[in-house]
N, C-alpha and C positions, 0 to 999 in steps of 0.2 A: 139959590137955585142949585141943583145937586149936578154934576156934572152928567154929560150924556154917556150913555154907552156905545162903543165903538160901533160902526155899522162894519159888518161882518160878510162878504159876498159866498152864498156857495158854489158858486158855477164859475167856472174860469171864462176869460177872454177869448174870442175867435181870431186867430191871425188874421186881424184884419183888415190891414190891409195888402199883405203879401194875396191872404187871397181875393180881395174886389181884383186885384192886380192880374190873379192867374185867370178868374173870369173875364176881364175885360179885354187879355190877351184872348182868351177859346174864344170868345164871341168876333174878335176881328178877322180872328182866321178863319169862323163856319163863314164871315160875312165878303170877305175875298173869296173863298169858293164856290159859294150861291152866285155870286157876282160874275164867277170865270163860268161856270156850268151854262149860265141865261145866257151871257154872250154866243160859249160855241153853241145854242142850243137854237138862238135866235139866227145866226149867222150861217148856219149847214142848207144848203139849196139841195138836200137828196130829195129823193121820192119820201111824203109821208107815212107811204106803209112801208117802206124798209126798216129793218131790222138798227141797221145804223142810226136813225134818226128814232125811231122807239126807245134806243139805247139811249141816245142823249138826251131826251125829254123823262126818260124814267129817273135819269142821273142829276136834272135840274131840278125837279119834284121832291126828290128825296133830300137835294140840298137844302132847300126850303122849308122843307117842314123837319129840318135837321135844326135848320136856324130858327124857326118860329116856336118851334118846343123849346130849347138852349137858352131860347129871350126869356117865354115866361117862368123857366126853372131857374134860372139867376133873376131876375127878377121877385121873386122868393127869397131864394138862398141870402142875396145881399143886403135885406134888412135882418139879418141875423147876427146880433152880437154875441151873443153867449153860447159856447162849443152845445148845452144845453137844448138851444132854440134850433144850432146847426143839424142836430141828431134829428128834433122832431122832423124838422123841415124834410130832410134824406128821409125818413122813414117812409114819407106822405109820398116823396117824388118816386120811390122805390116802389110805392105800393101803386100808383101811378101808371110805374111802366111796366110791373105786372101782369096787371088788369088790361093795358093795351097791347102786352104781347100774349097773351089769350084771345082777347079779341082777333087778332093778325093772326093767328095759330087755326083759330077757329073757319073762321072767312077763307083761311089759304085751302081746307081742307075741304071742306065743301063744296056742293055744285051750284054751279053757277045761272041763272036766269039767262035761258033765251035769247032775249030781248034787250038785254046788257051786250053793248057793243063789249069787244078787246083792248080799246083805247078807255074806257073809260073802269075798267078790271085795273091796267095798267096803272092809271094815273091813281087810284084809289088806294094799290100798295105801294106804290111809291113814297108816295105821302104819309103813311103810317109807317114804314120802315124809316123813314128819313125820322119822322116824330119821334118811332125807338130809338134811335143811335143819336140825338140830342137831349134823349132826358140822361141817356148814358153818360155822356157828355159832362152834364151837370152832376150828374152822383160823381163819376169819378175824381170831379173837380171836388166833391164834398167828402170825398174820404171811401166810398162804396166803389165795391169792384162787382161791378153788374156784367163785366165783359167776358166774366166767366160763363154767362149762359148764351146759348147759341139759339142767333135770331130763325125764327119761323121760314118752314122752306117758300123758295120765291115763286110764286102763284103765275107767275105771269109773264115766266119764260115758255110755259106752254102755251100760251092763246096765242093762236095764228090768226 
């Protein structure tokens, strides 16, 4: 039997575990701040249409869907062995949060329905700014500097 031929890898190694390690640290820290935000957010006895307690419900919202995009974009990322699978993966999360900050760009620019209370305008970019600044999150953990572009103006410091 003739000897085998070496196997030969073309794609390098992902530092892998320094970075499950930098993700698992971003993930503890979006998970203590979602965590601090619901407390002061749960615990403030103001009036619920002041401006203070809007504030803090927009700032819990955003932590949220800070952390709930952050999860499933590492949750991606970290079955990625090969710097290779890492690129694809950043490209898709990239093109991701693109597509979501057009949407947010879109929606912020536009009028509004009637019929759409102020709380629920509020809670809707919350939620999707929080979503942008957790997929950021994760690209910047994967090598991408998305922080160079400036998030979409905030819709909903207007609605009284």
């Amino acid at each position: 039997m003739p000897p085998r031929a070496p196997v030969v890898w073309t794609t390098t190694a992902v530092r892998s575990e320094r970075f499950r390690q930098r993700l698992d640290e971003r993930h503890r820290d979006l998970s203590i701040q979602a965590k601090a935000r619901g407390r002061t957010y749960r615990r403030s006895r103001g009036n619920p249409a002041s401006d203070e307690v809007r504030r803090l419900r927009a700032d819990f919202l955003a932590a949220l869907g800070r952390l709930s995009s952050f999860e499933i974009a590492m949750s991606r990322l970290a079955r990625c062995r090969y710097d290779l699978q890492l690129a694809e993966r950043a490209d898709d999360l990239s093109r991701d949060y693109f597509q979501l900050w057009h949407l947010v760009a879109r929606r912020s620019g536009g009028s509004w329905p009637e019929e759409e209370r102020d709380a629920e305008r509020l809670d809707y970019f919350a939620m999707q700014l929080g979503r942008l600044e957790g997929i950021a999150d994760a690209l910047v953990l994967a090598g991408r500097n998305v922080r160079l572009f400036p998030l979409p103006q905030v819709p909903w410091l207007n609605a009284q």
